[in-house]
Backbone as CSV, one residue per row, in Angstrom:
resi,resn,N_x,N_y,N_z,CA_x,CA_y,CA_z,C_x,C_y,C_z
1,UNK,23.690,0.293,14.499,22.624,1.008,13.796,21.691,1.626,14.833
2,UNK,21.584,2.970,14.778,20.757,3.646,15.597,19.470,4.216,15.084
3,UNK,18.695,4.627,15.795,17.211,4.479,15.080,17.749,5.979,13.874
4,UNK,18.297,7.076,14.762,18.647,8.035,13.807,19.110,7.854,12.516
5,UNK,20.188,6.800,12.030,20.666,6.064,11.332,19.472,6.011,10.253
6,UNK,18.765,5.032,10.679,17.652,4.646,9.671,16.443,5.447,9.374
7,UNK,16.547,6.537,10.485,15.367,7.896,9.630,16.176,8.553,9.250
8,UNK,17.431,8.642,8.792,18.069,9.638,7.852,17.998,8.977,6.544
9,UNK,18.291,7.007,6.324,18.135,6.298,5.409,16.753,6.601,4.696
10,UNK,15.784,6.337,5.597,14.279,6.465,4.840,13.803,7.933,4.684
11,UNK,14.732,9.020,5.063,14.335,10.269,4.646,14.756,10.359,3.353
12,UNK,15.986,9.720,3.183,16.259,10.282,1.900,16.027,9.486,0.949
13,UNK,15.379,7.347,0.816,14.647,6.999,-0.343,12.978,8.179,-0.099
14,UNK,12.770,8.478,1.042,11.048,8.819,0.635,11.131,9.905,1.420
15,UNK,11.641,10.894,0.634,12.211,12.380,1.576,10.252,12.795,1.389
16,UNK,10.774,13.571,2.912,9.449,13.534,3.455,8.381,14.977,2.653
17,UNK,9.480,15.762,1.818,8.734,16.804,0.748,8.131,16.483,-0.651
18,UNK,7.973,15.071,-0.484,7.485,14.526,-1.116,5.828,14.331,-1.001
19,UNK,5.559,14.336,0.587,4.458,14.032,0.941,3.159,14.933,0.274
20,UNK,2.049,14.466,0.281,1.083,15.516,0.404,0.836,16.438,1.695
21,UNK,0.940,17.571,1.267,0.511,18.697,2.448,-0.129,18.163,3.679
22,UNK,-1.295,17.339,3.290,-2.027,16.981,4.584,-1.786,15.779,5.616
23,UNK,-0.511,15.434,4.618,-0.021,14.058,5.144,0.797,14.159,6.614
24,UNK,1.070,13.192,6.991,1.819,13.473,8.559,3.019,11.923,8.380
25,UNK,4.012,12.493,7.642,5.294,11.251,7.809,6.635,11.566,8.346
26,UNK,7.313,10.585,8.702,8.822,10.693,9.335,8.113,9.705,10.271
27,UNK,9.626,10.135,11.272,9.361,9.678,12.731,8.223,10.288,13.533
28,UNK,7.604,9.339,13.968,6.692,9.252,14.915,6.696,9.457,16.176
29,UNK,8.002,8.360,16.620,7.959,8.650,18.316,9.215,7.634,18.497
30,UNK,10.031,7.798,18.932,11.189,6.739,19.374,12.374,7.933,19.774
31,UNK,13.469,7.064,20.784,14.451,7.796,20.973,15.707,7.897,19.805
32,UNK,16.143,9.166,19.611,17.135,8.578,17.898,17.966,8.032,18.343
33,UNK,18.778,8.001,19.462,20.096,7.109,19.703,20.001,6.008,20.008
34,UNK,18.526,5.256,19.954,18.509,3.995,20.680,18.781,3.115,18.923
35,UNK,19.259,1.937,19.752,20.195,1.124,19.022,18.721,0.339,18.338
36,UNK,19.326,0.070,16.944,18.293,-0.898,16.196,18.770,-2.035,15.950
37,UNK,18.309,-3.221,16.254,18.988,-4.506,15.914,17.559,-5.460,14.771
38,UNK,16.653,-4.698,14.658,15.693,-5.503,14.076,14.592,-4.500,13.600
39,UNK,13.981,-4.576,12.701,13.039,-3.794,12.116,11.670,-4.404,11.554
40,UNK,10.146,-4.112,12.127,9.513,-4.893,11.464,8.060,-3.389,10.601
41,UNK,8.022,-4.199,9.198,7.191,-2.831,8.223,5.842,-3.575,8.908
42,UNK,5.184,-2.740,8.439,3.613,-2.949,8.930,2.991,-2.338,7.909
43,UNK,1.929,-2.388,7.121,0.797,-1.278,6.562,0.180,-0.561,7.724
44,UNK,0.062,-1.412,8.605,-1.106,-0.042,9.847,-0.255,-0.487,11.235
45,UNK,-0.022,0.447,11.911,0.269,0.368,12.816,-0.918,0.486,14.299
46,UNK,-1.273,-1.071,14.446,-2.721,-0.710,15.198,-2.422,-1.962,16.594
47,UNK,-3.293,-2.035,17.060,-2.768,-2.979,18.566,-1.724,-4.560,17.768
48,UNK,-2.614,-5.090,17.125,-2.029,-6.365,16.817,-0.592,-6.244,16.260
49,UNK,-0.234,-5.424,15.463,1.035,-5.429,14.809,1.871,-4.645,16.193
50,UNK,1.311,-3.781,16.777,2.291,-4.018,17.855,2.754,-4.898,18.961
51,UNK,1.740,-6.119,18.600,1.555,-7.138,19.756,2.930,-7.902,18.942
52,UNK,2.622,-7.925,17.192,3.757,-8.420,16.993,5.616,-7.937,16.816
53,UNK,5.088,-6.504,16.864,6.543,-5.843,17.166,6.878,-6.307,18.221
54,UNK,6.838,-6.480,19.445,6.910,-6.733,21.012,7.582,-8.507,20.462
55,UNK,6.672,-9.361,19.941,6.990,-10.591,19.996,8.496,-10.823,19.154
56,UNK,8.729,-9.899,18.176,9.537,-10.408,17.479,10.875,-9.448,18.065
57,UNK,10.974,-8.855,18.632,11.728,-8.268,19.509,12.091,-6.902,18.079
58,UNK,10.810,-6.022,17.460,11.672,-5.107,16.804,11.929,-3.763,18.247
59,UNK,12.797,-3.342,17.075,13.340,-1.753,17.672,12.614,-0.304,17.156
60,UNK,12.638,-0.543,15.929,11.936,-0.085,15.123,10.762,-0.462,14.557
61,UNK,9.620,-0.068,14.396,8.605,-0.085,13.509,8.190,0.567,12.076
62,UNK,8.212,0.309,10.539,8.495,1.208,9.553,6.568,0.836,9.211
63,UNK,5.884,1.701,9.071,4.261,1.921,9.040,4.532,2.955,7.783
64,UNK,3.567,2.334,6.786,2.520,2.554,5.444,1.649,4.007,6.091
65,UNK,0.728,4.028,6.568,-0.182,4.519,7.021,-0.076,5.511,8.350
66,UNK,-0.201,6.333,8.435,0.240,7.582,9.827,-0.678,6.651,10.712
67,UNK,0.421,6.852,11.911,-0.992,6.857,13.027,-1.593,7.628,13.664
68,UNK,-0.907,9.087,13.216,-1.593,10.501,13.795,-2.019,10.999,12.445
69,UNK,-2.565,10.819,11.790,-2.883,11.528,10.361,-3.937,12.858,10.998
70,UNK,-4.359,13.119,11.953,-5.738,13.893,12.121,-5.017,13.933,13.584
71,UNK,-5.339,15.994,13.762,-4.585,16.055,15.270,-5.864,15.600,16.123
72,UNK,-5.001,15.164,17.329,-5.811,14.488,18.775,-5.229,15.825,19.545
73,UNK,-6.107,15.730,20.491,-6.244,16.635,21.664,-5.623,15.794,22.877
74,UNK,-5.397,14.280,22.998,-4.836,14.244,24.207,-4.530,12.484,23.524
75,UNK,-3.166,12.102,24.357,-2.657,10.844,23.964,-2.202,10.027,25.621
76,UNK,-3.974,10.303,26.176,-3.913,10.067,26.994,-4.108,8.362,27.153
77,UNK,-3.603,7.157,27.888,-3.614,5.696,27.865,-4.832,5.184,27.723
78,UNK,-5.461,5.977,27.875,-7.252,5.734,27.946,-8.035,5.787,26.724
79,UNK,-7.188,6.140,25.395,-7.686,6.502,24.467,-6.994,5.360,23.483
80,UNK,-7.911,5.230,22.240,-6.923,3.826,21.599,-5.523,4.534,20.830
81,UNK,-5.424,5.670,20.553,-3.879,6.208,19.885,-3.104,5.849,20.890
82,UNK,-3.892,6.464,22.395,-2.689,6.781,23.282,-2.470,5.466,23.729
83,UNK,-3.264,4.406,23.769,-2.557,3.220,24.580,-1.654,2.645,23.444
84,UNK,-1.266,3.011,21.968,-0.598,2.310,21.162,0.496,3.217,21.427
85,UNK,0.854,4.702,21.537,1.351,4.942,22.138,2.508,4.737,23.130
86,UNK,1.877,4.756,24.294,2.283,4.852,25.310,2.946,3.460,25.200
87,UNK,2.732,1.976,25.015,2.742,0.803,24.656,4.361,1.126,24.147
88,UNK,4.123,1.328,22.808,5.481,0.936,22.468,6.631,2.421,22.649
89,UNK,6.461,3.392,23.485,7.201,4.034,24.302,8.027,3.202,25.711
90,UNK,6.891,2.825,26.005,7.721,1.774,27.206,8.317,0.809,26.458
91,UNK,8.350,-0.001,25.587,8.841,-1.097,25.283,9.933,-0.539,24.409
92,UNK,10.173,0.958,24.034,11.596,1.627,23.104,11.196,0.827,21.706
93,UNK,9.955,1.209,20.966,10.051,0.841,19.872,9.517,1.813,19.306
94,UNK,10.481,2.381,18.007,9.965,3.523,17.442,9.440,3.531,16.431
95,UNK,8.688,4.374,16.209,7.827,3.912,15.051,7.739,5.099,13.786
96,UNK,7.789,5.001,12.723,9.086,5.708,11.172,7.794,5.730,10.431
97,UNK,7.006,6.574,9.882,5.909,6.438,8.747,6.507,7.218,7.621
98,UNK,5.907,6.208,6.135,6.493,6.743,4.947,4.694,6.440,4.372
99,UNK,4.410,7.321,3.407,2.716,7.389,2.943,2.712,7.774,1.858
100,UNK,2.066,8.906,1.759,2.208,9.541,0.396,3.456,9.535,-0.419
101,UNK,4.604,10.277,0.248,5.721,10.323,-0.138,7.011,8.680,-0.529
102,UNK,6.002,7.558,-0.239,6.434,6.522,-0.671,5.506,5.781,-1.864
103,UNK,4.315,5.959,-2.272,3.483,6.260,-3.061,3.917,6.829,-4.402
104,UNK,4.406,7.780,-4.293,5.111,8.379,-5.346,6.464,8.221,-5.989
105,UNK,7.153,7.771,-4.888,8.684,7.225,-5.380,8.811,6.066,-6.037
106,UNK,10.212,5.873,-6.809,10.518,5.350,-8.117,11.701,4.332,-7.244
107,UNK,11.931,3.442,-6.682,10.329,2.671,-6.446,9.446,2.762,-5.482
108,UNK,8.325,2.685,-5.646,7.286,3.075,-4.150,6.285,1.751,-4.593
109,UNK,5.206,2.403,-3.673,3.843,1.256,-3.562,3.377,0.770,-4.778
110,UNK,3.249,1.617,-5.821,2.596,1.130,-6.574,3.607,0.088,-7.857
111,UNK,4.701,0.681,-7.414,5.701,-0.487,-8.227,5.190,-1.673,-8.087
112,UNK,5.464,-1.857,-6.585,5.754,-3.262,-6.251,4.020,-3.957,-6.522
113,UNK,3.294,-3.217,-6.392,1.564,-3.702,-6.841,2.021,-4.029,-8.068
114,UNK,2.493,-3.374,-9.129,2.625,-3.826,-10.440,3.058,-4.993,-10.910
115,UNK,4.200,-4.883,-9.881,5.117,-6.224,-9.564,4.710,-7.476,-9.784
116,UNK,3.921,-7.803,-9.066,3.431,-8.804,-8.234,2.218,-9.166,-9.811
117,UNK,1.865,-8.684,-10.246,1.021,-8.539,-11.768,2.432,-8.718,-12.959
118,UNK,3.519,-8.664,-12.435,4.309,-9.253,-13.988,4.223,-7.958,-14.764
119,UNK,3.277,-6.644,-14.303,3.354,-5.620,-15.444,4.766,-4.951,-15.903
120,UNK,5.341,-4.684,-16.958,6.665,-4.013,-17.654,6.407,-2.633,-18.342
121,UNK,7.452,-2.150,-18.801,7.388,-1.344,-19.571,6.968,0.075,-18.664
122,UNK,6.565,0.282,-17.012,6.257,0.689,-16.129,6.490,2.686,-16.717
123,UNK,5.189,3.129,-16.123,5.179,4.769,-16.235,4.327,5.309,-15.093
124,UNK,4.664,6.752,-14.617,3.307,6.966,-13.397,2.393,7.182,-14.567
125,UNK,0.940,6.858,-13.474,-0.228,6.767,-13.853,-0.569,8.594,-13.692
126,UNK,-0.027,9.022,-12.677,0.347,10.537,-12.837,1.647,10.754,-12.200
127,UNK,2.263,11.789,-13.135,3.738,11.744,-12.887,3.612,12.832,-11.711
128,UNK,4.514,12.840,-11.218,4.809,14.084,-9.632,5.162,15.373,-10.400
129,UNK,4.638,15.955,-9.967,5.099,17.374,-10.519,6.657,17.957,-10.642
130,UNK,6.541,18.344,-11.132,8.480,18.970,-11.408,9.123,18.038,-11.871
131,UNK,8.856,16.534,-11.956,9.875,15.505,-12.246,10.570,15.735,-13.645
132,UNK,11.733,15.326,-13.568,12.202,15.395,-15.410,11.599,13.886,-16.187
133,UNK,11.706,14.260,-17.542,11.642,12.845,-18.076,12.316,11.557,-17.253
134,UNK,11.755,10.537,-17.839,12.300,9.701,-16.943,12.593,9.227,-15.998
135,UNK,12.332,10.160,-14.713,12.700,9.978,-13.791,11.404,8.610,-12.892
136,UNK,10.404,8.848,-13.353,9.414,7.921,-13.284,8.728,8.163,-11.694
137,UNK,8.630,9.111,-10.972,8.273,9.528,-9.953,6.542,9.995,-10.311
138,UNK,6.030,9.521,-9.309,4.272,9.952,-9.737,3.554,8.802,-9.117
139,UNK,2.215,9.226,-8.818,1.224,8.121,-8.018,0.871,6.973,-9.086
140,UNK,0.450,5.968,-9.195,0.264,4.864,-9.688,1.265,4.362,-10.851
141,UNK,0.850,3.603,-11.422,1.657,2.807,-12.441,0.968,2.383,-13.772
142,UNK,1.291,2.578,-15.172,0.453,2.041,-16.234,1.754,0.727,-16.954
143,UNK,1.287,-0.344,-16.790,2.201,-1.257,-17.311,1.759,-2.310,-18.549
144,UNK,2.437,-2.521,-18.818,2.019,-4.070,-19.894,2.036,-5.630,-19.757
145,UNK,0.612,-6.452,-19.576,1.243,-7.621,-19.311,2.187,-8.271,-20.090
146,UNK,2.704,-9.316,-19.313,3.188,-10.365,-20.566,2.782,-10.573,-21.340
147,UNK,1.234,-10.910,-21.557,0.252,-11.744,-22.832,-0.687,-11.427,-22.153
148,UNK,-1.502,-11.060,-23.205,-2.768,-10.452,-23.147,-3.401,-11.626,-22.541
149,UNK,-4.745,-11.014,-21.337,-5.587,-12.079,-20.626,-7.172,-11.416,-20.677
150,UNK,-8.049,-11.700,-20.637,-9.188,-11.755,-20.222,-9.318,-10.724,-19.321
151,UNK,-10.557,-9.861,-19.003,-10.408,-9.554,-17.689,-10.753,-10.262,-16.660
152,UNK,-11.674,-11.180,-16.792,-12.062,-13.016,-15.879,-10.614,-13.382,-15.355
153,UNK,-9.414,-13.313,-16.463,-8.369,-14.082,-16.392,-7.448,-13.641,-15.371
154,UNK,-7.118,-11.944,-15.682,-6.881,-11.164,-15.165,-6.985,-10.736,-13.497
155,UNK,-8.778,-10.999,-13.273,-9.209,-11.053,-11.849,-8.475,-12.033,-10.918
156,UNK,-8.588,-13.329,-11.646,-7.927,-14.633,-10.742,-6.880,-14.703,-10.795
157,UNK,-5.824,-14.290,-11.677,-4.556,-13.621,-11.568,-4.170,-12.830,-10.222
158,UNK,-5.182,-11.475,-10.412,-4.875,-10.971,-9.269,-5.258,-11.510,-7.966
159,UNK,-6.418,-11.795,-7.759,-6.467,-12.792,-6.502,-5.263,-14.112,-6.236
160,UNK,-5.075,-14.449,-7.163,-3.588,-15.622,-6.983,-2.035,-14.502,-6.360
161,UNK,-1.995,-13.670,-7.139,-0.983,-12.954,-6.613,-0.948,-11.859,-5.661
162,UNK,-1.878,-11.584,-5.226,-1.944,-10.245,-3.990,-2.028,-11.032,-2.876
163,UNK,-1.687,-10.380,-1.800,-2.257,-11.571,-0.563,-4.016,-11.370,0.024
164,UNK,-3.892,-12.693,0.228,-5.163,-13.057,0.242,-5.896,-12.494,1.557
165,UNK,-7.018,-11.845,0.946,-8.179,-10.859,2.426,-9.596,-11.717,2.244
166,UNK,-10.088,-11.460,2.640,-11.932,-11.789,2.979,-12.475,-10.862,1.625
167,UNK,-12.292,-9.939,1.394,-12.808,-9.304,0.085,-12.456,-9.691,-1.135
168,UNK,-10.910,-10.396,-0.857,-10.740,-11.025,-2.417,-10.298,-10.096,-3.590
169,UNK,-11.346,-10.331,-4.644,-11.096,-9.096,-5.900,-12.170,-9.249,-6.921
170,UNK,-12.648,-8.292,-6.857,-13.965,-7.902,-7.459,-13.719,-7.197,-8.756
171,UNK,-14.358,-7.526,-10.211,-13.961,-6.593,-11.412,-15.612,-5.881,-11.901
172,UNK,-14.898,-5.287,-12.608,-16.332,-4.217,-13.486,-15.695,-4.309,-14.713
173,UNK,-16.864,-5.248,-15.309,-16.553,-4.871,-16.804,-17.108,-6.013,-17.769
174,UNK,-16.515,-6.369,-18.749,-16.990,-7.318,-19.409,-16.475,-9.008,-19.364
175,UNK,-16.225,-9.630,-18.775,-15.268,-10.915,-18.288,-14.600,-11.313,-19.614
176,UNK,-14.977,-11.233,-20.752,-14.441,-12.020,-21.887,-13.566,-10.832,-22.358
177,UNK,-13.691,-9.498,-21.900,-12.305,-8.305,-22.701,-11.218,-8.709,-22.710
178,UNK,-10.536,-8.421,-23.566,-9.001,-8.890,-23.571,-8.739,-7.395,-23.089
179,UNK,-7.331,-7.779,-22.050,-6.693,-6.598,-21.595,-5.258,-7.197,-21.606
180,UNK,-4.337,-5.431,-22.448,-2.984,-5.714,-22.538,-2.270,-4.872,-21.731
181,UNK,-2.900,-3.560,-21.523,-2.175,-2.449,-20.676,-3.180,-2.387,-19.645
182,UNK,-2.582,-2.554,-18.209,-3.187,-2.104,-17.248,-2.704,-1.136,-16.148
183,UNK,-3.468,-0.013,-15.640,-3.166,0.626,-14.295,-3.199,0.137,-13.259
184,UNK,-2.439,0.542,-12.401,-2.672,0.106,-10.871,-2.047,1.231,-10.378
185,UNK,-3.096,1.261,-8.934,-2.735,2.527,-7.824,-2.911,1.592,-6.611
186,UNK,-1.679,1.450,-5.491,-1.886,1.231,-3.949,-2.688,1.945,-3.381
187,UNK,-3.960,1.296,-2.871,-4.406,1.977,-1.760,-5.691,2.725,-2.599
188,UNK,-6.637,3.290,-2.096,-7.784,4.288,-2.793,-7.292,4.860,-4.081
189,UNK,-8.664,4.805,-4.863,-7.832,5.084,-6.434,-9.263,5.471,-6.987
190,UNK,-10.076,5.895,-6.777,-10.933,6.308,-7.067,-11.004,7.630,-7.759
191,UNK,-10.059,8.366,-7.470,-10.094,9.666,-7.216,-9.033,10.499,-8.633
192,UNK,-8.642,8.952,-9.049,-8.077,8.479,-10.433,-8.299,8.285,-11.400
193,UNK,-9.748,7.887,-11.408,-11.075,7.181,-12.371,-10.609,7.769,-13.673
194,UNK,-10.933,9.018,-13.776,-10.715,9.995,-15.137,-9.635,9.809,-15.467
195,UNK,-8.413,9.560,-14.679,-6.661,9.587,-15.342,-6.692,8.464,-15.892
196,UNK,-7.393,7.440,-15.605,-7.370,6.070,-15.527,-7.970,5.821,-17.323
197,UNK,-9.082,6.803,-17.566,-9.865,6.538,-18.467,-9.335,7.039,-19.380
198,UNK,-8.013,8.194,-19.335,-7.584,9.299,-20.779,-5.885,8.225,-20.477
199,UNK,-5.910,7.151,-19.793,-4.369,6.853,-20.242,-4.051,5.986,-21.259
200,UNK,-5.268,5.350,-21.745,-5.403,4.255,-22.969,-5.014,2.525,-22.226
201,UNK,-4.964,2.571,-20.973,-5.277,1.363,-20.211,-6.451,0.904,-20.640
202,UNK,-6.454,-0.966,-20.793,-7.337,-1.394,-20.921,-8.193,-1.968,-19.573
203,UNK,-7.100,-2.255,-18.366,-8.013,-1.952,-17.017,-7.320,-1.206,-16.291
204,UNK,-7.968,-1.505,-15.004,-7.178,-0.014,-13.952,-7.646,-0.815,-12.664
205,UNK,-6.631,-1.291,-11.688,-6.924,-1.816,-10.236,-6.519,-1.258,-9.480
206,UNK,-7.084,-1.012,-8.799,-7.123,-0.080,-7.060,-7.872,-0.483,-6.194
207,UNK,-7.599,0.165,-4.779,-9.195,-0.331,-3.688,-10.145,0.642,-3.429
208,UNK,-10.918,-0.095,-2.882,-12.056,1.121,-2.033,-12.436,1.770,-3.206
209,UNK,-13.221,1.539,-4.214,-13.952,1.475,-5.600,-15.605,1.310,-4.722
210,UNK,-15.968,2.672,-5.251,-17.755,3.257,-4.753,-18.264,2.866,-5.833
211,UNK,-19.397,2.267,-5.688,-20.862,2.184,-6.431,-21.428,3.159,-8.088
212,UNK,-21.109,4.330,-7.260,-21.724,5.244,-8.380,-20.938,5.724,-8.952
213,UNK,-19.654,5.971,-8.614,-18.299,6.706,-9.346,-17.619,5.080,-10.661
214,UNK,-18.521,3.956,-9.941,-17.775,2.908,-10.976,-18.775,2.815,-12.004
215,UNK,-19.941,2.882,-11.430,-20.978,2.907,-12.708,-21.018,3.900,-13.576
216,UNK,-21.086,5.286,-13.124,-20.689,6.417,-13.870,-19.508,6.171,-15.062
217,UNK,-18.465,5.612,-14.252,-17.144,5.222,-15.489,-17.046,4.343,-16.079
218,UNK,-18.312,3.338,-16.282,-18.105,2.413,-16.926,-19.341,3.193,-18.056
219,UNK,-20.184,3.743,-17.609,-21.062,4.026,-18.237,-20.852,5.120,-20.021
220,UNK,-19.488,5.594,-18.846,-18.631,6.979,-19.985,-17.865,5.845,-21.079
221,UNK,-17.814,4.805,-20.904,-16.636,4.112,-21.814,-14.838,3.945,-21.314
222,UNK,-15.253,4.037,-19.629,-13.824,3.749,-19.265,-13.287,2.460,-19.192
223,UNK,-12.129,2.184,-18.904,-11.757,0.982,-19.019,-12.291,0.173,-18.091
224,UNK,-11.817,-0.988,-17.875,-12.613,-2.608,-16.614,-11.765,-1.808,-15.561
225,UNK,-12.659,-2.077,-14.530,-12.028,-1.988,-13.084,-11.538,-2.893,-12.751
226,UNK,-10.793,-3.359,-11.554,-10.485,-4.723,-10.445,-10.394,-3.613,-8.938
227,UNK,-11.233,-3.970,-8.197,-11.449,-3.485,-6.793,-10.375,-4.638,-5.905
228,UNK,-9.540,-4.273,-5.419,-8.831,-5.178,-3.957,-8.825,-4.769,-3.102
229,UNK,-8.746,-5.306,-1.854,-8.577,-5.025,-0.354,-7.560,-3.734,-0.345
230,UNK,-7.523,-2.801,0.543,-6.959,-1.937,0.489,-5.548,-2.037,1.486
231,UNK,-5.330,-3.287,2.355,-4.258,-3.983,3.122,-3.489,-4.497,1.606
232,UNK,-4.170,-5.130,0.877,-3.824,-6.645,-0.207,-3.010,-5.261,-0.974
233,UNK,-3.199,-4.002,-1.645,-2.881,-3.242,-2.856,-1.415,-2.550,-2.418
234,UNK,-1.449,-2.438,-0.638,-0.305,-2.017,-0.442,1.253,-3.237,0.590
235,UNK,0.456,-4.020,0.095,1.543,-5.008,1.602,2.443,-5.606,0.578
236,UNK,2.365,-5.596,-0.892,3.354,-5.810,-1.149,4.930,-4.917,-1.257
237,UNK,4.313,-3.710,-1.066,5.419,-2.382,-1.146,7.029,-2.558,0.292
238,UNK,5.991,-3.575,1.132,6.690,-3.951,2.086,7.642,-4.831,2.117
239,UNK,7.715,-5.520,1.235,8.964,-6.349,0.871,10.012,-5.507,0.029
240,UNK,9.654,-4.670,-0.524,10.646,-4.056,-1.197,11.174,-3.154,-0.497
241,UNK,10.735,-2.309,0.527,11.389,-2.079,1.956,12.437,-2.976,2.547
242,UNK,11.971,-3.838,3.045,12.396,-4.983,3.126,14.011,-5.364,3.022
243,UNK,13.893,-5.279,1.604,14.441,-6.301,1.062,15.627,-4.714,0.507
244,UNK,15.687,-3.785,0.735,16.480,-2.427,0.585,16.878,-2.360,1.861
245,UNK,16.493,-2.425,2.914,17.139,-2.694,4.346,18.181,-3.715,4.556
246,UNK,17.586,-4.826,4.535,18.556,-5.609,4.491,20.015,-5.562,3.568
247,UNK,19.845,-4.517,2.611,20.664,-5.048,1.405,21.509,-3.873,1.342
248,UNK,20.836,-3.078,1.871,22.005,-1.569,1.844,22.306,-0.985,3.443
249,UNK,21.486,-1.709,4.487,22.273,-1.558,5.566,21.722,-2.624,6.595
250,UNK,22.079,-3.812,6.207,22.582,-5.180,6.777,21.691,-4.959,8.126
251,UNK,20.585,-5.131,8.023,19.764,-4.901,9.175,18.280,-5.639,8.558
252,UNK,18.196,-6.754,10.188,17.499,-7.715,10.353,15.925,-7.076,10.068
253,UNK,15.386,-7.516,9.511,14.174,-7.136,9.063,13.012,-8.259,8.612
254,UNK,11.944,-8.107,9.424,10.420,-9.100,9.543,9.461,-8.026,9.007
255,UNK,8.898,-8.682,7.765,7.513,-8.128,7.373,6.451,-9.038,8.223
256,UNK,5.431,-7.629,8.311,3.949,-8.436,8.687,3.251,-8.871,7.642
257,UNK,2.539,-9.900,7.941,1.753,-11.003,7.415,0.600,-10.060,7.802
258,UNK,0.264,-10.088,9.145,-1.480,-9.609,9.349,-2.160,-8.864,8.971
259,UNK,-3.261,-9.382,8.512,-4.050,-8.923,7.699,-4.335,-7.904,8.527
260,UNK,-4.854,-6.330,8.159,-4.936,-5.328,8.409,-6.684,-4.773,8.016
261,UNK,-6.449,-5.687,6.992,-8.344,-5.240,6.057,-9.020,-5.236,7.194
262,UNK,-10.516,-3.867,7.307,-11.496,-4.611,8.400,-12.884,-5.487,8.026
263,UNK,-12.387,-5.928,6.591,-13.303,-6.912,6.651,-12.932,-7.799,6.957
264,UNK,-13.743,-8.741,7.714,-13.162,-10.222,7.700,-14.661,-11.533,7.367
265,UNK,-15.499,-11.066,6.442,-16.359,-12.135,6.079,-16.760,-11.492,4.726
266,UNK,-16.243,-12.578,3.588,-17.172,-12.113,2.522,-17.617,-13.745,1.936
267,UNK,-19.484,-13.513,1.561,-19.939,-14.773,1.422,-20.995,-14.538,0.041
268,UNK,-20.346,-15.167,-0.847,-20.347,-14.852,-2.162,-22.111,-15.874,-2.484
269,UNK,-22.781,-14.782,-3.578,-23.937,-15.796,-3.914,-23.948,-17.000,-3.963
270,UNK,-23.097,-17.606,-4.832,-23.164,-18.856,-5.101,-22.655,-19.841,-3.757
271,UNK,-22.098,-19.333,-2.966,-22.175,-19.878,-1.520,-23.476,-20.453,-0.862
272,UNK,-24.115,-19.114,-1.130,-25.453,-19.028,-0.185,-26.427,-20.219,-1.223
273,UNK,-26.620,-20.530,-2.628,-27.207,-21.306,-3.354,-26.923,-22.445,-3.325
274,UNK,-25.092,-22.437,-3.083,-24.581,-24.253,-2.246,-25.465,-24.799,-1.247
275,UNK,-26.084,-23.629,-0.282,-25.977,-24.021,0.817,-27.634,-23.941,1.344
276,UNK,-28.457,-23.557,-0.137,-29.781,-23.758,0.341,-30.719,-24.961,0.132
């Protein structure tokens, strides 16, 4: 298996005309003929996950998130792109980004978020343009639980099943609502609010949820929010990578664990009232 090998594989589950215009995916930087014996996904490709590419001996690196999303003027060692860079150039590890254009695919990020919630009955939350019926291609997901829960119920649900960050999971809304249909979008979803509110979902979870755009939509009569870490909404998409590597071309594959969020302290009121 050569690295070429496996960016022709991931071109064509998350062909790269899929992306948004402003997006920057494919290959990154690696030689195509160099041999792959191991592959590890990452959500961000930033010093630590390459500390652990290096440890676990990958060849490849498959990254959520560009690491050139915004052009640089120089990728010089002195700079933090260029020493990640330059880093895993010497060490022949190449590094494969899928983003937007995995976001949208049937299955992409927001499946596997759904996933992990037990939601069924699965539709995009907005379908991709041009798609035919059915085909189920589009950014987020509107699903059905098993049995209707609380949104209280719901919250600790999701905190039990996402992996666990310092931010946790925060809701807007009424704690005692019963909710049967819910949205979910990987990653920022803000920008969703309104799709969120005309899809007849009774909540809608995403990350990186602002102040005034949640009050505003709760204020209109939109559905309960759930805010998560924005590492936690997409790291499950990575097992289903994963677990398609291994299974359609027999190649050794380590997900990252590390947490990626940059928070790392959240200290809740009733902490601070334990503790006065």
């Amino acid at each position: 298996m050569t690295v070429r090998t496996l960016v022709e594989a991931l071109d064509a589950r998350y062909p790269r005309d899929w992306a948004e215009s402003w997006d920057r995916v494919g290959l990154v930087l690696g030689d195509l003929d160099h041999a792959v014996s191991r592959v590890l996904c990452v959500v961000d490709c930033v010093p630590e996950t390459v500390d652990q590419a290096l440890a676990v001996g990958a060849d490849l690196v498959v990254a959520h998130h560009p690491l050139l999303l915004k052009p640089v003027s120089s990728i010089a060692p002195d700079t933090y792109k260029g020493r990640i860079i330059h880093r895993m150039i010497k060490a022949d590890v190449a590094l494969y980004t899928a983003h937007t254009n995995a976001d949208v695919a049937n299955p992409g990020v927001s499946d596997a978020l759904a996933a992990r919630l037990g939601l069924t009955a699965l539709r995009p939350l907005v379908p991709a343009e041009g798609t035919a019926a059915g085909e189920g291609r589009g950014l987020g997901r509107i699903g059905e639980l098993p049995e209707p829960l609380t949104l209280a119920a719901l919250t600790r649900l999701a905190a039990d099943r996402l992996p666990a960050t310092a931010a946790g999971v925060r809701a807007a809304g009424d704690p005692s609502q019963v909710i049967s249909t819910v949205a979910v979008c990987g990653g920022a979803g803000d920008s969703f609010l309104s799709v969120a509110a005309r899809s007849g979902a009774d909540a809608y979870l995403c990350a990186d949820l602002r102040h005034h755009p949640v009050s505003e939509h709760l204020a209109s009569g939109g559905p309960a929010l759930l805010d998560v870490a924005h590492w936690a909404s997409e790291r499950p998409w990575l097992d289903d990578v994963a677990s398609w590597l291994r299974a359609d071309h027999g190649i050794d594959v380590v997900v990252s664990d590390l947490d990626t969020d940059p928070w790392t302290i959240h200290s809740a009121f009733e902490e601070k009232e334990n503790h006065s």
